[in-house]
N, C-alpha and C positions, 0 to 999 in steps of 0.2 A: 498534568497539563500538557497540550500539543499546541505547539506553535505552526503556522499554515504559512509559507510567505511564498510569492513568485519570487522564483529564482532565476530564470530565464524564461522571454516569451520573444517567439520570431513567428510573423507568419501562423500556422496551426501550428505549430509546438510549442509547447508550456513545459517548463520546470518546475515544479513546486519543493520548496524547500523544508522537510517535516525536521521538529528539533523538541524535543522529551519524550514522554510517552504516549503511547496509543492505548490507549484502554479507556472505558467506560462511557460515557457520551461522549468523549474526544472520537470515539468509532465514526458516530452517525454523522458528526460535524464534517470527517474525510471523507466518507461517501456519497456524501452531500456535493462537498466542495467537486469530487472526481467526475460525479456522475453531470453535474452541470457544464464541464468543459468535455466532458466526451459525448453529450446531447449537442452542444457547439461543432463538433465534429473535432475537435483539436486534439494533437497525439500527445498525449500526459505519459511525464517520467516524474516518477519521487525519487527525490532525492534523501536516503535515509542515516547517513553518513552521519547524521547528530539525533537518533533516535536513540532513548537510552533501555528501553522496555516496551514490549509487543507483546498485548495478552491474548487468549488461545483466538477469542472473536475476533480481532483485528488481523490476526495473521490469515482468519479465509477469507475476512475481507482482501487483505493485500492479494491473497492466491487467485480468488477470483477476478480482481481488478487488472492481475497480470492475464490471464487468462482471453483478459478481452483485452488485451494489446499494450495495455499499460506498461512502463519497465521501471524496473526497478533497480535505481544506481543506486551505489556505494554503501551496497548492504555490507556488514561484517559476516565474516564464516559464520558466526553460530546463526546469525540470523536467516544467512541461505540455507542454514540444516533447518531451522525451525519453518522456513516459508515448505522446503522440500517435502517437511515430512506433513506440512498443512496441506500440499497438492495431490499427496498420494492419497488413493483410494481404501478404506480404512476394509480387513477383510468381516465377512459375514459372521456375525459373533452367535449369531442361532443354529449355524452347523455342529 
């Protein structure tokens, strides 16, 4: 289960506060929720600090959501290793 809550909103910027896990249709419910405040134009940061599991599809979701401007506060270490290693470019496995 993921819980969604604003956590801060000023202006265009929104806080959203994520708190369990991201996996399975809790995916499409955050790219839902993101994608409608960044068609609003408003600059979205998750707040991951109470997120207890991130499964492989949620973390290229979070990768690409960073990617278009999104930030990502109060990730723990393992989770910036696992967003890290979701951003890097995976090598050509047919060579």
């Amino acid at each position: 289960m993921l819980r969604i809550s604003i956590h801060g909103s000023e202006g265009k910027f929104v806080s959203l506060r994520l708190e369990g896990q991201i996996a399975g249709a809790w995916i499409s419910a955050l790219a839902e929720v993101c994608e409608r405040m960044l068609a609003a134009d408003r600059k979205v940061t998750l707040d991951l600090g109470d997120v207890s599991f991130i499964d492989r599809r949620a973390l290229t979701l979070l990768a690409a959501l960073s990617h278009r401007g999104v930030a990502l506060a109060r990730c723990s270490p393992f989770q910036k290793e696992q967003l890290r290693m979701a951003s890097t470019p995976k090598p050509d496995a047919t060579l």
